[in-house]
C-alpha positions as CSV (number, residue, x, y, z in Angstrom):
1,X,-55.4,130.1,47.9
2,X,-56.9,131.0,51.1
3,X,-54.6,134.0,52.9
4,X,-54.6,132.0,55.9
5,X,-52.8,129.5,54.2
6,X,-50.1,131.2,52.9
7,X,-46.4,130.5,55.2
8,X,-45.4,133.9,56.5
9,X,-42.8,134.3,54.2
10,X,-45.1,133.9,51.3
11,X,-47.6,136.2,53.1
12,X,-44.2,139.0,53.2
13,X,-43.9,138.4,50.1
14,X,-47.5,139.2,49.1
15,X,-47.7,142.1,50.9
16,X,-44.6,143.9,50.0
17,X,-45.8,143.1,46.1
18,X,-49.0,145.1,47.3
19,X,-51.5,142.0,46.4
20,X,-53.2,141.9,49.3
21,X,-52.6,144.4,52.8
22,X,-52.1,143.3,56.5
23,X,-55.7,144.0,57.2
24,X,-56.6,141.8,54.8
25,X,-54.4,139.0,55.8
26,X,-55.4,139.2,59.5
27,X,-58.9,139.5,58.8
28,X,-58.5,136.0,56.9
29,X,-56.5,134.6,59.8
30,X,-59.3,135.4,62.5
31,X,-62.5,133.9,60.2
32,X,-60.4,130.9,60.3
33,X,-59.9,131.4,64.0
34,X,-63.5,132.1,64.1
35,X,-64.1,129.0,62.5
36,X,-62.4,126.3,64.2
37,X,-61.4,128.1,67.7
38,X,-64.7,126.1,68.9
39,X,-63.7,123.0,68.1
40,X,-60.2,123.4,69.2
41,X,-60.8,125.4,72.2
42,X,-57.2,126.4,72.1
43,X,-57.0,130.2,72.8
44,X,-57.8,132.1,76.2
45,X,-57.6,135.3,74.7
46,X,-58.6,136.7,71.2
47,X,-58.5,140.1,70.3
48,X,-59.8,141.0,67.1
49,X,-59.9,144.4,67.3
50,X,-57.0,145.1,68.9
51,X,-56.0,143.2,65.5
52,X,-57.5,144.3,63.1
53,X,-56.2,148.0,63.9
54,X,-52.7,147.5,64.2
55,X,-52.5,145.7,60.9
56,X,-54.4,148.6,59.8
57,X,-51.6,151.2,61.4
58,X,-49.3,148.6,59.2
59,X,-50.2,149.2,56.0
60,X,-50.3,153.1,57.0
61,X,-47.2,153.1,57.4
62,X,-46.3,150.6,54.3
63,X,-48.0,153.6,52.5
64,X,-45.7,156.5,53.7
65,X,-42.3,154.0,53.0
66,X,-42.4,153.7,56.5
């Protein structure tokens, strides 16, 4: 199954099991974005980056119990 696909309590789920991180689960949410924002032309704003690293300050934290 595609991560994207997954409901978010299913994607919890995941992540507290340690199968896949937050970073990996955004980065499969924003190829999808990536992938059908220009058909759908429905977001103003995207921010990838901005993203990207606080999924990565997530699973930090996940790491330290936090």
């Amino acid at each position: 199954m595609e991560l994207y696909k997954m409901t978010a309590c299913e994607t919890a789920e995941e992540i507290r099991k340690g199968a896949v991180s937050s970073e990996e689960v955004t980065r499969s949410v924003l190829d999808r974005m990536s992938g059908v924002e220009p058909v759908l032309n429905s977001y103003i704003t995207t921010v990838p980056e901005y993203a990207i690293k606080r999924a990565r300050e997530i699973d930090s934290k996940r790491k330290k119990g936090e």
